[in-house]
N, C-alpha and C positions, 0 to 999 in steps of 0.2 A: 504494500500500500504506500502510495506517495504521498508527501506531505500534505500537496495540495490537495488529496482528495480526502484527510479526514480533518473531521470536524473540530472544534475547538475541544469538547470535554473530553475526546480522545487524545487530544494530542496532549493537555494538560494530564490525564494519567499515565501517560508512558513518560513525561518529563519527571514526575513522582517517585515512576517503578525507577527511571534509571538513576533519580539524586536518593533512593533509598538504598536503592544497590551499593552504587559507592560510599553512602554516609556508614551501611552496616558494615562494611571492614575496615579497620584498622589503618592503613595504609592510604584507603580514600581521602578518610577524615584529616589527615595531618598534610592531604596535596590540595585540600580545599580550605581550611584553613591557612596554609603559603598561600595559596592562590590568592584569597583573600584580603590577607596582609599584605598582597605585592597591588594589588588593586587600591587597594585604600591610600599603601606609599604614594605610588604614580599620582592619585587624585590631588592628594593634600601638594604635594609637587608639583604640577603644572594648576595647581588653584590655590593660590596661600590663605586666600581670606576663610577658608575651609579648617586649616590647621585649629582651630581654637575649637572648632565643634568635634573634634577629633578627639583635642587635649580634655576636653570637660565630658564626654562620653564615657570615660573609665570610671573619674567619681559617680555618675548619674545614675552609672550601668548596675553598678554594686549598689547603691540604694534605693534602685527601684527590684531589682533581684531580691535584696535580702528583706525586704520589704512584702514580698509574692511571697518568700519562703516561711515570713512572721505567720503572713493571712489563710496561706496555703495547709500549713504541718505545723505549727507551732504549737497551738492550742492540745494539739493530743499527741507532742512529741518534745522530748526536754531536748534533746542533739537536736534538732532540726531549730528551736526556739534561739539555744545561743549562737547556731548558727546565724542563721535572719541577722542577729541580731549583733552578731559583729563584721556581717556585712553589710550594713547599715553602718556601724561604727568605723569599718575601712572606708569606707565613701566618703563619709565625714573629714576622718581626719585626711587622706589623700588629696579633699578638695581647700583644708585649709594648708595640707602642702604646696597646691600650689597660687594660693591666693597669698600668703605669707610668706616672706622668707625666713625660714628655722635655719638654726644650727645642726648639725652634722647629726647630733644623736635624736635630735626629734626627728629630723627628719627623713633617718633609717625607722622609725620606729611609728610613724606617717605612714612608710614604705610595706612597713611588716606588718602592720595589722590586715590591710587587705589580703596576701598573700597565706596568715594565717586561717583569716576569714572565709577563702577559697578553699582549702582544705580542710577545714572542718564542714563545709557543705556537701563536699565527696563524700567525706567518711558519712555523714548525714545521708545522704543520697544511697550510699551502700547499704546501710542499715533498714534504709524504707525500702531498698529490693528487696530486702533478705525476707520481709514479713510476709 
């Protein structure tokens, strides 16, 4: 069948089947992800006034996430709760890392919470598969 002759909801479920395909292994996921990140460089690269919504995306990202994770599993889960809830607190202080300029150790420790925060959402996240 040629492009041209299927319909729109066909052709949107084989574009599904085939980004399911390569998100479910391993190897997909880490060339779409680069791909991604190489997408995003070039953008903020050939458009600078871009760069800022890029920069304020990481704060924003972690606290509207750990904010889903509060509303989502919190309530009937303690790991999921402090998760949320220090990625809400990496967001925080990541964004007055970069509205402030710190000193060296706050602002390794600006740096470490989110990063904490991410991994206590996996281990979080493992835990609710396991049930």
């Amino acid at each position: 069948m040629l492009l041209s002759e299927m319909n729109e909801a066909d052709l949107m479920m084989k574009i599904r089947d085939v980004g399911h395909a390569i998100w479910d292994r391993p190897l997909g996921r880490i060339v779409l992800l680069l791909v991604g990140g190489l997408v995003i460089a070039v953008t903020v690269t050939l458009y600078p006034p871009l760069r800022d919504v890029v920069q304020w995306f990481l704060p924003l990202g972690l606290i509207i996430w750990g904010g889903s994770r509060v509303y989502l599993y919190g309530r009937n889960d303690l790991l999921s709760l402090i998760a949320g809830c220090l990625l809400i607190l990496g967001g925080i202080t990541r964004a007055v890392f970069q509205l402030i300029p710190l000193n060296e150790l706050a602002g390794t420790v600006a740096n470490l919470i989110p990063v904490v925060a991410i991994f206590s959402e996996m281990f979080a996240h493992h835990y609710r598969e396991q049930e």
